[in-house]
C-alpha positions in Angstrom: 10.3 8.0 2.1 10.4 9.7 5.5 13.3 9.1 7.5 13.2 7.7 10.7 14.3 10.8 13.2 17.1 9.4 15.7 15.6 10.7 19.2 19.5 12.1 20.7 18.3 13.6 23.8 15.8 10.2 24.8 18.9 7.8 23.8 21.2 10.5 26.3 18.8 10.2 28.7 18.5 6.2 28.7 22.3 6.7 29.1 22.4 8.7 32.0 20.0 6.3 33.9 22.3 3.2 32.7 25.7 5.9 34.1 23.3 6.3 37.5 22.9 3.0 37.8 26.6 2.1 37.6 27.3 4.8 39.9 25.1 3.5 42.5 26.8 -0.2 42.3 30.3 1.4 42.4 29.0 3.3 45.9 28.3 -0.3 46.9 32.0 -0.5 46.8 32.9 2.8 48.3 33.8 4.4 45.2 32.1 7.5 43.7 33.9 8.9 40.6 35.0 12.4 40.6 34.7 14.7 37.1 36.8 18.1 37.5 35.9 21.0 35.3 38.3 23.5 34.6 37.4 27.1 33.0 39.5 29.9 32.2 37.6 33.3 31.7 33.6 34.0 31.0 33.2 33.1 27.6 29.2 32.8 28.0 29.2 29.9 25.9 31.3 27.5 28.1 29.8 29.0 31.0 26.4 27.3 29.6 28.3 24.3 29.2 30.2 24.2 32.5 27.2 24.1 34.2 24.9 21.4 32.4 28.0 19.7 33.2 28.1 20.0 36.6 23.9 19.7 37.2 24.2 16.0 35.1 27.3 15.1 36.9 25.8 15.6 40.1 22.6 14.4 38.6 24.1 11.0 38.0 25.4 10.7 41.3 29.0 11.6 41.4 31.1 14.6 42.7 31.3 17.4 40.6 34.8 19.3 41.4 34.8 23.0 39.2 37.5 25.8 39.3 36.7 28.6 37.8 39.8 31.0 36.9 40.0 34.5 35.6 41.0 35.1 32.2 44.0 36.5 32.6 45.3 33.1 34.5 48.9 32.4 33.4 50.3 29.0 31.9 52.1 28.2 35.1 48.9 28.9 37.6 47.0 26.2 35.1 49.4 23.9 34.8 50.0 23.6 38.6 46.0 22.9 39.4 45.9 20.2 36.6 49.3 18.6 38.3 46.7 18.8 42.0 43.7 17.5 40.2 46.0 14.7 38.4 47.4 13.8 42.2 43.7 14.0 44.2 42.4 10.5 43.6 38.8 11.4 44.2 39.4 13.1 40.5 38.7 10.4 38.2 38.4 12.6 35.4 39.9 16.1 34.4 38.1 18.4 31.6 39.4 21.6 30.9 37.2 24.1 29.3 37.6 24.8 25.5 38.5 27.5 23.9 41.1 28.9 26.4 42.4 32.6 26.2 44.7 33.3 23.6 47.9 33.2 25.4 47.6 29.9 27.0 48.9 27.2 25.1 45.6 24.9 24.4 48.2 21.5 23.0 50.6 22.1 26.4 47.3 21.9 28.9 45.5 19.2 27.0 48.8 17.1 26.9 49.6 18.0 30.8 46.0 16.0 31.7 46.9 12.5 33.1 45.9 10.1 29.9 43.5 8.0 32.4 42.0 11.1 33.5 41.3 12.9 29.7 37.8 12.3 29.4 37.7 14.6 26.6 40.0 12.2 25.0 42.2 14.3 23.3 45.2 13.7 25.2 48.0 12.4 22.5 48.4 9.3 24.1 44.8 8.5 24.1 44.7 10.0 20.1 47.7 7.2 19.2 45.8 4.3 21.4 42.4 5.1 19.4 44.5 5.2 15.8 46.2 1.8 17.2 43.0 0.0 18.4 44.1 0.1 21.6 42.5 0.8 25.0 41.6 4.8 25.2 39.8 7.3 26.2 37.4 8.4 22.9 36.4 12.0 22.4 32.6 12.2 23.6 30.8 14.0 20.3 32.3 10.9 18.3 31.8 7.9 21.1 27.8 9.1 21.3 27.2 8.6 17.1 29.0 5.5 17.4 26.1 4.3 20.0 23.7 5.9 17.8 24.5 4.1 14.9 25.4 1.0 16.6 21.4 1.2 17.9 19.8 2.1 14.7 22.0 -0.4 12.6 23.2 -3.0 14.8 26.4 -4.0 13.0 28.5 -1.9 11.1 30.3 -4.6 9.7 31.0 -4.0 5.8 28.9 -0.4 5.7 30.3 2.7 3.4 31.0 5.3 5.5 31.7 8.8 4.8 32.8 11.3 7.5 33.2 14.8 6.1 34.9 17.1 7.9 38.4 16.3 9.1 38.6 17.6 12.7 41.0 16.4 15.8 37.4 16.2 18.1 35.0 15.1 15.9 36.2 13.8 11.8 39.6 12.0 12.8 38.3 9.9 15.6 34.8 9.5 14.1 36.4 7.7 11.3 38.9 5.5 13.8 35.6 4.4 15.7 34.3 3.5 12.0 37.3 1.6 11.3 37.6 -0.5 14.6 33.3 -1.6 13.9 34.9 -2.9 10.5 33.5 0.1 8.2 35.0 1.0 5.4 35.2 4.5 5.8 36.2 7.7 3.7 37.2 11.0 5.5 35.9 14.1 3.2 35.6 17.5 3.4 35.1 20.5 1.6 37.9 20.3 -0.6 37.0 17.0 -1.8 36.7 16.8 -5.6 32.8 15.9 -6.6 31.9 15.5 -3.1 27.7 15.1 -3.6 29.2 11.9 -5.7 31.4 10.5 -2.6 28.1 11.1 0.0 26.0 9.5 -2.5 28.0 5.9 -2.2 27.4 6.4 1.6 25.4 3.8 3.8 26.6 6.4 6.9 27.3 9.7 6.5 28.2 11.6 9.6 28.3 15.6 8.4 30.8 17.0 10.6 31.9 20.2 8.7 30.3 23.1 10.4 28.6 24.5 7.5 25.1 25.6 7.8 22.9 23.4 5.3 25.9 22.0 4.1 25.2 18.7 2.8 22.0 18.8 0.2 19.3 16.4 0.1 20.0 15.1 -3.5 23.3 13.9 -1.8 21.7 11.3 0.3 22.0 7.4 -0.8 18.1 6.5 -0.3 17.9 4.5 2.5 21.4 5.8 4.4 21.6 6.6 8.1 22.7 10.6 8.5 24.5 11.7 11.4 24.6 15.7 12.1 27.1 17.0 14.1 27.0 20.4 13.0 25.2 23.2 15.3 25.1 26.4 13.3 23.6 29.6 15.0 21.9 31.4 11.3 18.6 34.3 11.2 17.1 30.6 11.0 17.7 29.4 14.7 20.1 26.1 15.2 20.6 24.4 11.7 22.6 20.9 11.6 25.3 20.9 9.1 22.7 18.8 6.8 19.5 20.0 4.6 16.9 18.4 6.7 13.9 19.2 5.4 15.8 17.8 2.5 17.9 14.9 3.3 14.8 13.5 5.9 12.8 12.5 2.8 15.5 10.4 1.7 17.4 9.0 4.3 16.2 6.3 6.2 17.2 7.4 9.6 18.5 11.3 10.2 19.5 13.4 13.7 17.8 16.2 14.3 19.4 20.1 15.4 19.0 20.5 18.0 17.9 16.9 19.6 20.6 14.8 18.1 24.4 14.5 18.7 24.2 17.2 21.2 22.5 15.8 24.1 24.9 12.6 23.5 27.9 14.6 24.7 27.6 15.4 28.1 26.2 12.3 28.3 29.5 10.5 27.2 31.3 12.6 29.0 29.6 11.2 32.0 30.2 7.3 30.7 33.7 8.5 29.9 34.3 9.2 33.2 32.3 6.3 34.6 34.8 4.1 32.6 38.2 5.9 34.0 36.9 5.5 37.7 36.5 1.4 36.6 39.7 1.1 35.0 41.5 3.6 38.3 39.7 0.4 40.6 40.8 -2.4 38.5 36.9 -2.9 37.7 36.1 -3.9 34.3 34.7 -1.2 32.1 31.5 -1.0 32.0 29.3 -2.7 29.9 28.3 -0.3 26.4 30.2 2.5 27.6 33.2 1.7 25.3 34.1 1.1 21.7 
């Protein structure tokens, strides 16, 4: 068996044009949403990041706010431009860049985002509301596998899953979007005892670890649906946190690395904040975009 390879950046981009679309009938309104993007310092990295973010945003047609800040910004400076950006209500959603400098306090600036504005979805109130099935903003990494899967599998409904890795952005929510599809779901990780053993039971398996080749071929239930998060800079290039040459000759549908989850982040961010300018309107949320 060859697995079926789960095409990340075409399904981001089929997204986008769905987002643009959107956009373009909420103009018809007079409403264009607004993303902010916050970053603090030059780590090259989120300065990559930063501004994909900004080229889709604008891309899709709405306003792309950024503010750039030295490293050496204090917690008060910060906390004052979220408070503005929270106020302005042509900001419909607020991202602050991650990892911050080591003396700002990354739980204090998360949690100072208005809830309805944290398209990141790490806000705590948006974190409880997930856990509780309610309405909520969902992380973007995790929201983009859920419409993966949901494509490639349609229903969900009664599949073994197994998330390994344990994160706040990626593991925890993961399995909470598993849940609420009526999964039955079991968080691992690399403590777990006899983990090949747990994979191997798994209908979905979502590698979320950030391990380079983590998760070995022979681990794979023939058949399953594999899900890499991981991206893992090695002598190699970009490795997943999954065997592929491995684990594609057993699975029956597998993400690439690159070409998978990644593209479906900024992507989600887009639809997150697509969603937050609806729900700011009193529109209904848009159709796909949500859990």
């Amino acid at each position: 068996m060859t697995a079926q390879i789960i095409d990340g950046k075409a399904f981001a981009a089929g997204l986008r044009a769905r987002i643009t679309t959107e956009v373009a009938a909420m103009a018809d309104r007079g409403i264009t949403p607004g993303l902010a993007v916050v970053l603090v310092g030059e780590d090259p990295a989120s300065q990559v990041y930063v501004r994909s973010k900004h080229r889709q945003t604008v891309e899709v047609g709405m306003n792309s706010f950024e503010h750039r800040l030295p490293a050496e910004t204090d917690q008060k400076t910060l906390l004052d431009l979220i408070a503005q950006l929270n106020a302005d209500p042509a900001v419909n959603g607020i991202l602050v860049q991650l990892p911050l400098p080591a003396h700002l306090d990354e739980a204090l600036v998360i949690n100072a985002i208005a809830a309805e504005k944290d398209v990141d979805g790490f806000h705590i109130l948006n974190v409880g509301r997930l856990a509780t099935g309610q309405k909520a903003m969902v992380p973007c990494t995790p929201l983009g596998c859920l419409m993966m899967l949901r494509e490639q599998l349609g229903s969900l409904s009664g599949k073994n899953a197994v998330v390994i890795g344990r994160s706040n952005i990626v593991g925890k929510p993961m399995a909470q979007l598993l849940l609420r599809d009526s999964a039955t779901v079991t968080v691992a990780h690399s403590r777990t005892a006899d983990l090949p053993a747990v994979v191997r039971g798994a209908d979905i398996v979502v590698a979320a670890v950030g391990r380079p080749n983590f998760v070995q071929g022979d681990w794979i239930k023939p058949g399953a649906t594999v899900i890499d998060v991981g991206i893992n800079r090695t002598d190699d290039g970009l490795v997943g946190d999954v065997d592929f040459a491995a684990a594609s000759q057993v699975a029956g549908a597998i993400t690439p690395v690159p070409g998978g989850v990644g593209p479906m982040t900024i992507a989600c961010l887009l639809a997150n904040t697509l969603t937050a300018t609806a729900r700011a309107n009193g529109l209904p949320d848009p159709e796909g975009l949500t859990p």
